[in-house]
Each structure stands twice: as structure tokens, then as C-alpha cells.
SEFIZA-3560 file (N, C-alpha, C; in Angstrom, 3 decimals):
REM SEFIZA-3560
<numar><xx>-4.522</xx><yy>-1.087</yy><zz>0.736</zz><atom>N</atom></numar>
<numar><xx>-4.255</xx><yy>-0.868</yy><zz>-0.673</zz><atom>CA</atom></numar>
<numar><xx>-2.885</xx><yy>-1.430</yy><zz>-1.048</zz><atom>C</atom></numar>
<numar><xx>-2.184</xx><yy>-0.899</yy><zz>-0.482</zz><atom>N</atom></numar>
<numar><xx>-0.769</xx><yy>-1.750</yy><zz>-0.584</zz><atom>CA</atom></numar>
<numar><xx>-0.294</xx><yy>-3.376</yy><zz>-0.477</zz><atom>C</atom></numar>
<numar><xx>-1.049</xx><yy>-3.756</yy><zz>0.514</zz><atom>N</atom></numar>
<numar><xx>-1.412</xx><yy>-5.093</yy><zz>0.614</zz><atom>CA</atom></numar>
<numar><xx>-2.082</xx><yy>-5.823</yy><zz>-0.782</zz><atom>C</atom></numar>
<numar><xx>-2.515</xx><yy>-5.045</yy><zz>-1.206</zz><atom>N</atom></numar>
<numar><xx>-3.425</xx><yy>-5.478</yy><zz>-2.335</zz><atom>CA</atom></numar>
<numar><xx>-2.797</xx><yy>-5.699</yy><zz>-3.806</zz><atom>C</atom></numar>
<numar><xx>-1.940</xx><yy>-4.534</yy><zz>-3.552</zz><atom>N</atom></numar>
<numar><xx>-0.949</xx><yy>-4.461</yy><zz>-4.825</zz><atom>CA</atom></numar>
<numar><xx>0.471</xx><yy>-5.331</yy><zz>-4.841</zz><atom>C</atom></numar>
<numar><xx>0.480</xx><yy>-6.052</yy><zz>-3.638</zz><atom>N</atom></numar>
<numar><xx>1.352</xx><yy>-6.321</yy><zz>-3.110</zz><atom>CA</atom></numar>
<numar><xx>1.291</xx><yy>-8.012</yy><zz>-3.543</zz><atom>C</atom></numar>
<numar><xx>-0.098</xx><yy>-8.241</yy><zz>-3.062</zz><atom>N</atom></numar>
<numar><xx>-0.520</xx><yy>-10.029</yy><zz>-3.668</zz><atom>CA</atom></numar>
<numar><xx>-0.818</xx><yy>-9.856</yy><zz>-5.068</zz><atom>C</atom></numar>
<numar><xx>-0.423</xx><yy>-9.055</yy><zz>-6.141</zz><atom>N</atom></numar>
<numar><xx>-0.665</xx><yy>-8.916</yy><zz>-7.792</zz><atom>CA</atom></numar>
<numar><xx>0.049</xx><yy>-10.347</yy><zz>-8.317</zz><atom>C</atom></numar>
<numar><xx>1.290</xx><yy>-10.656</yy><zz>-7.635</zz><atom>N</atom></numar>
<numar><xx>1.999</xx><yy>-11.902</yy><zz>-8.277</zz><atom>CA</atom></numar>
<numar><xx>0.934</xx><yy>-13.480</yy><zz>-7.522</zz><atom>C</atom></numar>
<numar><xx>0.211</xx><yy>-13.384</yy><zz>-6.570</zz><atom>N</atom></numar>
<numar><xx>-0.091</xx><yy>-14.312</yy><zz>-5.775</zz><atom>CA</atom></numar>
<numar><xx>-1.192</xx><yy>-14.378</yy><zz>-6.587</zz><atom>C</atom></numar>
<numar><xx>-1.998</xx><yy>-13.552</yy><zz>-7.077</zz><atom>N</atom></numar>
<numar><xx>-3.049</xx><yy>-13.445</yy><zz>-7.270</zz><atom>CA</atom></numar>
<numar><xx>-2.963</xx><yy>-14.207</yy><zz>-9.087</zz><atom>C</atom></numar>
<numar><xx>-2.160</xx><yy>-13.980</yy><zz>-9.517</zz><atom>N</atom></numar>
<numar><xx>-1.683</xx><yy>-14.217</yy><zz>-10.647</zz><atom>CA</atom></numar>
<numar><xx>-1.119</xx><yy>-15.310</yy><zz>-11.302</zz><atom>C</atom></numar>
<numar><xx>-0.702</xx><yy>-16.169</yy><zz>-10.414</zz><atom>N</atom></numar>
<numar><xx>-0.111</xx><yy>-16.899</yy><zz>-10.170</zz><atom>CA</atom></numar>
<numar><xx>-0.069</xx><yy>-17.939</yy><zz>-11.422</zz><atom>C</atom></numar>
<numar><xx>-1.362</xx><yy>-18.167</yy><zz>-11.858</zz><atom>N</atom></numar>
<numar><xx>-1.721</xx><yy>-19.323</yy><zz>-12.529</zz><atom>CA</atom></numar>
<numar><xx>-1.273</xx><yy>-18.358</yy><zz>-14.412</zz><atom>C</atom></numar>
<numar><xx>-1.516</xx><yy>-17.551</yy><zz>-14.236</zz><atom>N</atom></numar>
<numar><xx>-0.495</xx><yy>-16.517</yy><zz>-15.315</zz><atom>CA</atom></numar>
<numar><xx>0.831</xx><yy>-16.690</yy><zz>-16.024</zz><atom>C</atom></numar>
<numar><xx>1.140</xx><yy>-16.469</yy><zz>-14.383</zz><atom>N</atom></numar>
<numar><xx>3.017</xx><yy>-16.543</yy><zz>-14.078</zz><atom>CA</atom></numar>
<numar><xx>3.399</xx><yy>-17.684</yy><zz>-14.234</zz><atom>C</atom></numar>
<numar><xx>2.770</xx><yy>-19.431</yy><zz>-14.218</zz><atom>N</atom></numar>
<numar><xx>2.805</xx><yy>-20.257</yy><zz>-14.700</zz><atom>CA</atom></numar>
<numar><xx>3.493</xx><yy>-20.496</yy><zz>-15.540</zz><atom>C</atom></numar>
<numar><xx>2.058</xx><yy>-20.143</yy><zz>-16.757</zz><atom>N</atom></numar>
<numar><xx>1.768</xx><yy>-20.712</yy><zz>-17.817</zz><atom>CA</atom></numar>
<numar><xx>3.162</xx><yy>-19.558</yy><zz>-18.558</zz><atom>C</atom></numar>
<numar><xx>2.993</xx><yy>-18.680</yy><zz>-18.562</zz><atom>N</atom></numar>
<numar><xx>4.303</xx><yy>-18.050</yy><zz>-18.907</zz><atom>CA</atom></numar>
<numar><xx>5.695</xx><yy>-18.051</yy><zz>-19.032</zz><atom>C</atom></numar>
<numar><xx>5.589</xx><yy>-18.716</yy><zz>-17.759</zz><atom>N</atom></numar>
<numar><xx>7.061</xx><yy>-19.269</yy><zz>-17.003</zz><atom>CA</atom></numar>
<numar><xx>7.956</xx><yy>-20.840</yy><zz>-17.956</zz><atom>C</atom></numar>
<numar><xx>7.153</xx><yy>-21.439</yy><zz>-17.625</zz><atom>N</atom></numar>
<numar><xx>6.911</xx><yy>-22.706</yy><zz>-17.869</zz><atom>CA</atom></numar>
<numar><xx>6.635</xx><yy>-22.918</yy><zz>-19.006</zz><atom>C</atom></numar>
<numar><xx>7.735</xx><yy>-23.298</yy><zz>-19.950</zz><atom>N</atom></numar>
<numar><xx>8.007</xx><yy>-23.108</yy><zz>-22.034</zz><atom>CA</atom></numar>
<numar><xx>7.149</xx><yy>-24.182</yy><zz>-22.360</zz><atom>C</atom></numar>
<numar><xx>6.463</xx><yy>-24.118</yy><zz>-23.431</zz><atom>N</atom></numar>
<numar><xx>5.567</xx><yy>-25.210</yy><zz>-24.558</zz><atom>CA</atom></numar>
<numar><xx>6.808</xx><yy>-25.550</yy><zz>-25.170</zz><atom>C</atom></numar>
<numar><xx>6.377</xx><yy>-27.189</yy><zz>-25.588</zz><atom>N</atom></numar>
<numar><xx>7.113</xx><yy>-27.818</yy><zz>-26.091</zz><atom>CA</atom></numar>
<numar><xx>8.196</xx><yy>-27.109</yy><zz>-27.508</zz><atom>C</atom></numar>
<numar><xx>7.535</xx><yy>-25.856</yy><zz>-27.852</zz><atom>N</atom></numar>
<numar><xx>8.077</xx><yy>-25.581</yy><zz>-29.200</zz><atom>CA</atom></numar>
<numar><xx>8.987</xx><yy>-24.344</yy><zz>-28.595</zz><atom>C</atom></numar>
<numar><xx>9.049</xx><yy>-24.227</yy><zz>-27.667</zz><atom>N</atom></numar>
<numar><xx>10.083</xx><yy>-23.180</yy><zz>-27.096</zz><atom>CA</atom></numar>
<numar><xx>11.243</xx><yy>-23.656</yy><zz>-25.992</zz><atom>C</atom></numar>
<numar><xx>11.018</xx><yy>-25.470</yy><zz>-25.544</zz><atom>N</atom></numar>
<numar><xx>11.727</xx><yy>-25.763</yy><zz>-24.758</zz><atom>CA</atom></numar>
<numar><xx>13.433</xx><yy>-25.639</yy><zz>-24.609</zz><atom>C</atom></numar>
<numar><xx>14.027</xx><yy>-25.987</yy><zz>-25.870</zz><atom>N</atom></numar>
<numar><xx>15.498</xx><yy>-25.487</yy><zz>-26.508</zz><atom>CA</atom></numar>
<numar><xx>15.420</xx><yy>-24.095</yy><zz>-25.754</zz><atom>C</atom></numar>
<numar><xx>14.786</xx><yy>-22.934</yy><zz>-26.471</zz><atom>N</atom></numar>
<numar><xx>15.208</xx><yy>-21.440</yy><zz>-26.131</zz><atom>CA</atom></numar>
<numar><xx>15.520</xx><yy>-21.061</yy><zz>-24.733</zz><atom>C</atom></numar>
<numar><xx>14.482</xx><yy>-21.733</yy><zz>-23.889</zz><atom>N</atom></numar>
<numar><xx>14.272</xx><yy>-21.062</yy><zz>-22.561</zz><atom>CA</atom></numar>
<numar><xx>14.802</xx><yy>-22.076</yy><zz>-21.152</zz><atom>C</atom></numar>
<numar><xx>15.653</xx><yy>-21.868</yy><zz>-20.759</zz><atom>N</atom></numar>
<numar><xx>15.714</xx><yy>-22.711</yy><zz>-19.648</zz><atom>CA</atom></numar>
<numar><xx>14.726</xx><yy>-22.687</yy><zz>-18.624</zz><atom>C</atom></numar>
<numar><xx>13.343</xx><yy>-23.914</yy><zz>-18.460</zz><atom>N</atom></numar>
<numar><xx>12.549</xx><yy>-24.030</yy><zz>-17.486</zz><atom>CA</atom></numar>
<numar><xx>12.651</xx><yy>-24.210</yy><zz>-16.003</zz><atom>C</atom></numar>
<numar><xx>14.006</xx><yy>-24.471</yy><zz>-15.657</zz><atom>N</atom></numar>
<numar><xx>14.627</xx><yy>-24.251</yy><zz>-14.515</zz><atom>CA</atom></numar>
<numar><xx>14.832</xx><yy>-23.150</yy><zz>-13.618</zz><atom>C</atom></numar>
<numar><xx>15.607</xx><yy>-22.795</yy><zz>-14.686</zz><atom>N</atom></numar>
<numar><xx>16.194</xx><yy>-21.047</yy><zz>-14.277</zz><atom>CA</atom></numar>
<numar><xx>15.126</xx><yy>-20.597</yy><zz>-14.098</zz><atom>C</atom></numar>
<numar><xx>13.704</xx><yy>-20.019</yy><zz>-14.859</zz><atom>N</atom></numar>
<numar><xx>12.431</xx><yy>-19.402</yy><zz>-15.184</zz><atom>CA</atom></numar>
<numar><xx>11.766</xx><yy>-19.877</yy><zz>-13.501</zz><atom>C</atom></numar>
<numar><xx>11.742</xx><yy>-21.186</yy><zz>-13.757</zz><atom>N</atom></numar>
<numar><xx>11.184</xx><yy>-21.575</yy><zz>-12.353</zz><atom>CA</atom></numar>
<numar><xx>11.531</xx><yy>-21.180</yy><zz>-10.899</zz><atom>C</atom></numar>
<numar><xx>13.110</xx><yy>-21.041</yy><zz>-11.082</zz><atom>N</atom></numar>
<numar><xx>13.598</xx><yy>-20.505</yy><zz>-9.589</zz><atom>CA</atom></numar>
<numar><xx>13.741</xx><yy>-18.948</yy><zz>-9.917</zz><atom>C</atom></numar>
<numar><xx>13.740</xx><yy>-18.140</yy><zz>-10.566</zz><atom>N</atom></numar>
<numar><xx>13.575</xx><yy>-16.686</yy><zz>-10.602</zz><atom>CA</atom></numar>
<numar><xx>11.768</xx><yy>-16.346</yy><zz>-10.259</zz><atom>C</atom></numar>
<numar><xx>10.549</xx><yy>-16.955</yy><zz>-10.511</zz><atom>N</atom></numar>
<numar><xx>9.412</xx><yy>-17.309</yy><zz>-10.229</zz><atom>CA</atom></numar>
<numar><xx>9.735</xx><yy>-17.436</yy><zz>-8.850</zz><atom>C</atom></numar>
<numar><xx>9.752</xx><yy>-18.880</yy><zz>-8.135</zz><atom>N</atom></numar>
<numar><xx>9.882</xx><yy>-18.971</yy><zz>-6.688</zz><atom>CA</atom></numar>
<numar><xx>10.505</xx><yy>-17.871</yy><zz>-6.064</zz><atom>C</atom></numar>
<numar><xx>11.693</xx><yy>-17.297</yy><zz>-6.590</zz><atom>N</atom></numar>
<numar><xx>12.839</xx><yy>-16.023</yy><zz>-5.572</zz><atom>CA</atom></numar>
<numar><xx>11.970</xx><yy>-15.052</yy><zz>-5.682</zz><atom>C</atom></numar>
<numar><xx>10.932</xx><yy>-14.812</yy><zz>-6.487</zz><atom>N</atom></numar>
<numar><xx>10.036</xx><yy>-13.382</yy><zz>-6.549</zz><atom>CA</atom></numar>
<numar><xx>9.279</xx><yy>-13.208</yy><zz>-6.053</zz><atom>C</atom></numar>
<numar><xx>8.611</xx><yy>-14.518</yy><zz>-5.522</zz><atom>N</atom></numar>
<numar><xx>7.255</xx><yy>-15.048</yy><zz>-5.037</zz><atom>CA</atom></numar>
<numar><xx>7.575</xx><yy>-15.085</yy><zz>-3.451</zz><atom>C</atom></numar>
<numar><xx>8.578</xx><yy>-15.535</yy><zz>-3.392</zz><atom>N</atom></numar>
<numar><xx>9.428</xx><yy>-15.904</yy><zz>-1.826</zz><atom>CA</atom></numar>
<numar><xx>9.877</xx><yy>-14.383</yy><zz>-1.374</zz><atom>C</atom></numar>
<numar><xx>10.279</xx><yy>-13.555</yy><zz>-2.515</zz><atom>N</atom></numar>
<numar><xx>10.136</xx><yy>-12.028</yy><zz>-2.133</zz><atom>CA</atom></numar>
<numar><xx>9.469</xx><yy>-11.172</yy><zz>-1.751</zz><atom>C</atom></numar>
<numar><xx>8.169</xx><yy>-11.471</yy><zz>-2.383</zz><atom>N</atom></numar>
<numar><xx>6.662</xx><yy>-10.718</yy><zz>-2.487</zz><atom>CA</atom></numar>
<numar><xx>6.070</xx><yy>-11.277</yy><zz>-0.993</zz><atom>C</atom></numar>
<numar><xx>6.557</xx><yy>-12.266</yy><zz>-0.911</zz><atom>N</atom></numar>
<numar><xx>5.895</xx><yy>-13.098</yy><zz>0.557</zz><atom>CA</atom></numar>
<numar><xx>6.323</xx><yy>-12.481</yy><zz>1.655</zz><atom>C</atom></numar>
<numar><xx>8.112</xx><yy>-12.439</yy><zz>1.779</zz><atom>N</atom></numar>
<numar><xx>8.914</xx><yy>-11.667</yy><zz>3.011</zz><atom>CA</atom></numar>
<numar><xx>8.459</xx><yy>-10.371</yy><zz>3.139</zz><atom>C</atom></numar>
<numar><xx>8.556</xx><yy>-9.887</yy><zz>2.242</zz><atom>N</atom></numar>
<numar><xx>8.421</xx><yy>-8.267</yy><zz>2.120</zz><atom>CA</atom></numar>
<numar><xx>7.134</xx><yy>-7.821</yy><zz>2.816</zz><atom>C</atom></numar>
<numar><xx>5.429</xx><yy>-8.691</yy><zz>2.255</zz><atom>N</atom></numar>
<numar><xx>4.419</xx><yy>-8.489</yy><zz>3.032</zz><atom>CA</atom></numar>
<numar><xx>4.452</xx><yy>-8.573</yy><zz>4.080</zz><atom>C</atom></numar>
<numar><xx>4.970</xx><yy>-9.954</yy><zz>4.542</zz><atom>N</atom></numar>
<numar><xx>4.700</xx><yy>-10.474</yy><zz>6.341</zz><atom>CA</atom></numar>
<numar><xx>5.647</xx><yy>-9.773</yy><zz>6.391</zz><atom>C</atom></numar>
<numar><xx>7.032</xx><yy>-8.708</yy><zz>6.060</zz><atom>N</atom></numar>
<numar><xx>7.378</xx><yy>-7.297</yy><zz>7.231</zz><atom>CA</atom></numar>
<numar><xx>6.692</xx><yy>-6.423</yy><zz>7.299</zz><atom>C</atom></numar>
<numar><xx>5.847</xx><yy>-6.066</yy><zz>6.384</zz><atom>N</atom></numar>
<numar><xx>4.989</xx><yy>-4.656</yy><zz>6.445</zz><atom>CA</atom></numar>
<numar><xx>3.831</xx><yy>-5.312</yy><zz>7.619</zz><atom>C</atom></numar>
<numar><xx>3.185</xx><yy>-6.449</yy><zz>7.688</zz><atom>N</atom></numar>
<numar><xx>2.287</xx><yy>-6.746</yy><zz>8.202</zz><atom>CA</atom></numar>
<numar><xx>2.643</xx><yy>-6.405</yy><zz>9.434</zz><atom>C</atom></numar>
<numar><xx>3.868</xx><yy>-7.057</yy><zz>9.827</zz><atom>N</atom></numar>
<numar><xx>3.975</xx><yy>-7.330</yy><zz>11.430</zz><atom>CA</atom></numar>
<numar><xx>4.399</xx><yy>-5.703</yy><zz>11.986</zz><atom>C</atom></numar>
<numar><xx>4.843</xx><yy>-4.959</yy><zz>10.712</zz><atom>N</atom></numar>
<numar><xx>4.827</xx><yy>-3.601</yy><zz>11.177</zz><atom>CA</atom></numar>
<numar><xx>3.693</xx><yy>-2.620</yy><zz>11.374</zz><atom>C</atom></numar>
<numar><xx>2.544</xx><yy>-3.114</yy><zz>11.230</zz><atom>N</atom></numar>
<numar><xx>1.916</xx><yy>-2.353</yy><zz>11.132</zz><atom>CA</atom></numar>
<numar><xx>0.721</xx><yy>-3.081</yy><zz>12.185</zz><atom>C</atom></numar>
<numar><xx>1.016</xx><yy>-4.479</yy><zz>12.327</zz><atom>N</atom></numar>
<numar><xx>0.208</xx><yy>-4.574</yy><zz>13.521</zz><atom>CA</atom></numar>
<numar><xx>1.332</xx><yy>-3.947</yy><zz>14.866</zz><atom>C</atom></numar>
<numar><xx>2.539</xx><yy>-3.995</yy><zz>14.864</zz><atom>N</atom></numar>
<numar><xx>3.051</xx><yy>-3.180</yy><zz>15.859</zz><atom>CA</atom></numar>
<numar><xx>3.090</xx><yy>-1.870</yy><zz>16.341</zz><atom>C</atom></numar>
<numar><xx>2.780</xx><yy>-0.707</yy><zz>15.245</zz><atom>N</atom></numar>
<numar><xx>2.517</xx><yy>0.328</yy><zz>15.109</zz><atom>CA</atom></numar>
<numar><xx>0.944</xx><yy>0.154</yy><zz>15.688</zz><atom>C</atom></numar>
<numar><xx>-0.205</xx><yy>-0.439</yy><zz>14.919</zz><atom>N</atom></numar>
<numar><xx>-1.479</xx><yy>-0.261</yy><zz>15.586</zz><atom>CA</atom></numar>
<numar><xx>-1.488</xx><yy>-0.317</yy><zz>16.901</zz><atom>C</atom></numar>
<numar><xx>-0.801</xx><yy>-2.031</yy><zz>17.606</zz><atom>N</atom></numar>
<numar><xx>-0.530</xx><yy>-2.262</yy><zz>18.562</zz><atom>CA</atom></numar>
<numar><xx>-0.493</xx><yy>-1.248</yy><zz>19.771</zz><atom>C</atom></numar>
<numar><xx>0.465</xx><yy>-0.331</yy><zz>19.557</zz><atom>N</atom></numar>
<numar><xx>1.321</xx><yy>0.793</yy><zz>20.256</zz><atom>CA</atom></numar>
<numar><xx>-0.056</xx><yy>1.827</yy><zz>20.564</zz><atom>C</atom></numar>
<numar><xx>-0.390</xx><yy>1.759</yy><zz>19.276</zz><atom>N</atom></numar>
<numar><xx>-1.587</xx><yy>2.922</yy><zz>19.296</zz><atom>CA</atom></numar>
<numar><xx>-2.634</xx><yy>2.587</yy><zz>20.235</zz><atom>C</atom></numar>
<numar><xx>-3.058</xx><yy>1.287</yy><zz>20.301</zz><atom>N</atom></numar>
<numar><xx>-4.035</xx><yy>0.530</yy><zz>21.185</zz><atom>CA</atom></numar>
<numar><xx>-3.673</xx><yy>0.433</yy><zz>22.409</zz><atom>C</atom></numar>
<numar><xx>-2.443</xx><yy>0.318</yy><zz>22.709</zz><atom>N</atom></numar>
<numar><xx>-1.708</xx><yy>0.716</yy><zz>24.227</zz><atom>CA</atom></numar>
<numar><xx>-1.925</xx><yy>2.108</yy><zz>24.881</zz><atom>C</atom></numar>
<numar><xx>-1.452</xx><yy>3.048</yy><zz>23.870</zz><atom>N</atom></numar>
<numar><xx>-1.724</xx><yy>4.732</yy><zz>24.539</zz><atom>CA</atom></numar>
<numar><xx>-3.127</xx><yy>4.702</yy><zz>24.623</zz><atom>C</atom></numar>
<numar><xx>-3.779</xx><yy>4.329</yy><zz>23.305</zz><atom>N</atom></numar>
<numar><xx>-5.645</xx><yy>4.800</yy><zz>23.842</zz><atom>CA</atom></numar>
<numar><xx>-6.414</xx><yy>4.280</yy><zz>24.776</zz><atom>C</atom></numar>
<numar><xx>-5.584</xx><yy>3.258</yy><zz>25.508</zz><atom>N</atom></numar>
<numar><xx>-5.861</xx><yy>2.563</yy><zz>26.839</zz><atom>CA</atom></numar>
<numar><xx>-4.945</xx><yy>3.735</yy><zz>27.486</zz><atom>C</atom></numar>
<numar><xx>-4.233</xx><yy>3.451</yy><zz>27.329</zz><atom>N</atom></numar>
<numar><xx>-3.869</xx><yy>4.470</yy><zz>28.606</zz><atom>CA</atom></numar>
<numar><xx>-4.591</xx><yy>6.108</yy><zz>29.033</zz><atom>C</atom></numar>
<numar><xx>-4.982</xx><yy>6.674</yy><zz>27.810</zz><atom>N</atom></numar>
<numar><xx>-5.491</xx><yy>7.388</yy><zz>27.727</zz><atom>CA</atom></numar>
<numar><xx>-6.797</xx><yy>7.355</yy><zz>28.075</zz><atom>C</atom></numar>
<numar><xx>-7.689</xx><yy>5.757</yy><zz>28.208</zz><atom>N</atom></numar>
<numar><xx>-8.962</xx><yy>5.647</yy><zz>28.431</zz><atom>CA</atom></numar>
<numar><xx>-9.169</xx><yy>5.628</yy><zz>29.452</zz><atom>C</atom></numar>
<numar><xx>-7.818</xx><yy>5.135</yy><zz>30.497</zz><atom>N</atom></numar>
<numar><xx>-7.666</xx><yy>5.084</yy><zz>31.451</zz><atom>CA</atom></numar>
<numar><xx>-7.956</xx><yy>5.922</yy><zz>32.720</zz><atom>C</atom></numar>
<numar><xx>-7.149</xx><yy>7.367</yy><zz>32.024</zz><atom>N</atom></numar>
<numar><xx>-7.524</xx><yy>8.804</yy><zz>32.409</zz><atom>CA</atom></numar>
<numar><xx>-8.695</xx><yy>9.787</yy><zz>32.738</zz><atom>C</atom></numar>
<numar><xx>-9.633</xx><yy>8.706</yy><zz>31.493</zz><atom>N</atom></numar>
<numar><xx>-10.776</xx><yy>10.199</yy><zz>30.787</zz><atom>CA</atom></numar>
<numar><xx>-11.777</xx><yy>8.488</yy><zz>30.880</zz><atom>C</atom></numar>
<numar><xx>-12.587</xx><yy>8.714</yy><zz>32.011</zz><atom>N</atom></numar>
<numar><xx>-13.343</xx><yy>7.310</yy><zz>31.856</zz><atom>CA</atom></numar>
<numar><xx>-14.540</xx><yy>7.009</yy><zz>31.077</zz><atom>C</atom></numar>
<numar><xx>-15.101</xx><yy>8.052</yy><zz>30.588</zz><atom>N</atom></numar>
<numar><xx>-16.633</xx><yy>7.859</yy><zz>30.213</zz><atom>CA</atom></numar>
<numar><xx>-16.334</xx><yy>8.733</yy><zz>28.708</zz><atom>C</atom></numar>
<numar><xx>-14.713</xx><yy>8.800</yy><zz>27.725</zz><atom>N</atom></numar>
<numar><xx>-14.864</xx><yy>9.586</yy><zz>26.961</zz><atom>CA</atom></numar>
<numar><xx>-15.460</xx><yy>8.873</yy><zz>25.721</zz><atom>C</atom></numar>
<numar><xx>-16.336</xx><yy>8.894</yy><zz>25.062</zz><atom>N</atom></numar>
<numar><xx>-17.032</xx><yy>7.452</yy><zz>24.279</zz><atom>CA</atom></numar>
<numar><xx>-16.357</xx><yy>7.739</yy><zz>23.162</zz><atom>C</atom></numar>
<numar><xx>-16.083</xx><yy>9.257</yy><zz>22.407</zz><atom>N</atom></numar>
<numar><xx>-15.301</xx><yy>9.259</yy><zz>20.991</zz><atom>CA</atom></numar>
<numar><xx>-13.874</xx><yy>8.282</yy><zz>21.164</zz><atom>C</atom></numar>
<numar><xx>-13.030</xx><yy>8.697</yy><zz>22.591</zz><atom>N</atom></numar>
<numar><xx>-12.014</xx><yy>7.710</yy><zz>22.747</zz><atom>CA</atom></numar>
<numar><xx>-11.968</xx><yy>6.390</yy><zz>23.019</zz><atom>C</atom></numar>
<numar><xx>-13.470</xx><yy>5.871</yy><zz>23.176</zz><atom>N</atom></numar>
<numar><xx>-13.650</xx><yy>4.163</yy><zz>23.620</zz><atom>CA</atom></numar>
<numar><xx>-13.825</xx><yy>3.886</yy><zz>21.914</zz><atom>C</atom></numar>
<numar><xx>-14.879</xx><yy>4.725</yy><zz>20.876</zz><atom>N</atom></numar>
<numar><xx>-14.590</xx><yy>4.268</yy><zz>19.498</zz><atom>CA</atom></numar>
<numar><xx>-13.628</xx><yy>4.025</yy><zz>18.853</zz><atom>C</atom></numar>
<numar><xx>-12.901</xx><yy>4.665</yy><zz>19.004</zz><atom>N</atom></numar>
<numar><xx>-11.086</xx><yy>5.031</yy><zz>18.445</zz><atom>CA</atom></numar>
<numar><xx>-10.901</xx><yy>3.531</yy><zz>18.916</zz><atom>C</atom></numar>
<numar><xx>-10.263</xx><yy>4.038</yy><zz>20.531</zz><atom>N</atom></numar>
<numar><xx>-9.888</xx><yy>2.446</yy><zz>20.609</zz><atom>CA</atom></numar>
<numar><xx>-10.775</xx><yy>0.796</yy><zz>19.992</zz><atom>C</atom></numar>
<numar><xx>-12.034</xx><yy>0.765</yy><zz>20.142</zz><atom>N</atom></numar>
<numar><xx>-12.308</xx><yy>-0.320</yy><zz>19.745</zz><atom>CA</atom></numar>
<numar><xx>-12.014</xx><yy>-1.012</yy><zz>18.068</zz><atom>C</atom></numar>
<numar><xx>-12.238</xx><yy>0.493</yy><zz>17.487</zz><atom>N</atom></numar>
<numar><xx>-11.368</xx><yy>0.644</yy><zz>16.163</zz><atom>CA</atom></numar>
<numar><xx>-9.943</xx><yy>-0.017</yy><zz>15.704</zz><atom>C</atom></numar>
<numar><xx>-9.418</xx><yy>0.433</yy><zz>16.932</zz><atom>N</atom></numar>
<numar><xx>-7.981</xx><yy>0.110</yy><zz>16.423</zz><atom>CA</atom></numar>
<numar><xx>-7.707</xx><yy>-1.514</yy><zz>16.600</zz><atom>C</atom></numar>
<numar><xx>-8.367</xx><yy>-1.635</yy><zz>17.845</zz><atom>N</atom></numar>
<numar><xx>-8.144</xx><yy>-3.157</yy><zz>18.478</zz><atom>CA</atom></numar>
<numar><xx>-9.085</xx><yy>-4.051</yy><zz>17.423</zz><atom>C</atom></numar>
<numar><xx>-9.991</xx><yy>-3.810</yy><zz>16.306</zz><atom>N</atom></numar>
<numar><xx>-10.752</xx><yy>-4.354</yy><zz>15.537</zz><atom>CA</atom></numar>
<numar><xx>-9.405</xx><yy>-4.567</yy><zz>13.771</zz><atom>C</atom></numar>
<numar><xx>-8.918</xx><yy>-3.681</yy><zz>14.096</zz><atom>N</atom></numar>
<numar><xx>-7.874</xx><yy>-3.466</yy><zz>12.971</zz><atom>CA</atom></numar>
<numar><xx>-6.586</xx><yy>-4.217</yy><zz>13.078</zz><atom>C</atom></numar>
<numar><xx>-6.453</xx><yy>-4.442</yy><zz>14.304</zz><atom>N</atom></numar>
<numar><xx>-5.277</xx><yy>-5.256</yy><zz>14.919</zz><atom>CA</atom></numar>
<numar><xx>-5.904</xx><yy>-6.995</yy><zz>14.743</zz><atom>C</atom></numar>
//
């Protein structure tokens, strides 16, 4: 879900454009420059910010997929704990 709300500017993009980017009868008012690199710095923001949550959360799954091996390790024939794990390693 977060991920989702997260690509709203990516998704949009062609929006953020046309918005961005002044018609001839507004070119004087608005600097298309400036507009353009505050666009890219937001976009280049929205980008960093995901790929950290991502890589955090495949590291967190990660971790999780390590103990439920280890744990599968223990308990050999437990099948609710072989679902879990295949779960997680499907999510990863």
C-alpha cells in the first residue's frame, strides 16, 4: 500500500508535465527551468526514498526467512512452518 502511494508522482507523471511545463501565454510568469528541476528533485526524491524502504524491507523479510529456516531446521515435518516460510521467501 505504501509502495503504491508512494509511485502517485510516477504514475502521474504525464500530469506533472503538462503542469510543470508553461504554455506559451504563461511563459514570462513562470520560470520553466526552475519548475523543471524542482519536478526532477521530487521525482529523484520519491525514487530514493522507495528503493530505501524497499531494500528495507526485503532485509527485514530476509532475516525472517533466515530464522524460519532455522527454525525448520529444528521441527522437520512442521508443514504450517514450511508455509510461512515458503511465503516469506515468495515475498522476498
Amino acid at each position: 500500500e505504501l509502495l503504491r502511494v508512494m509511485r502517485t508522482i510516477d504514475d502521474r507523471i504525464v500530469h506533472e508535465l503538462n503542469t510543470t511545463i508553461p504554455t506559451a501565454s504563461f511563459v514570462g510568469k513562470v520560470d520553466p527551468g526552475q519548475t523543471c528541476k524542482e519536478l526532477y528533485e521530487s521525482l529523484m526524491d520519491a525514487h530514493t526514498s522507495r528503493e530505501r524502504i524497499i531494500k528495507n524491507c526485503i532485509s527485514q523479510t530476509s532475516a525472517v526467512v533466515k530464522t524460519l529456516k532455522e527454525e525448520r531446521e529444528k521441527a522437520d515435518e512442521d508443514a504450517a512452518l514450511l508455509k510461512q516460510l515458503r511465503k516469506e521467501q515468495t515475498k522476498v
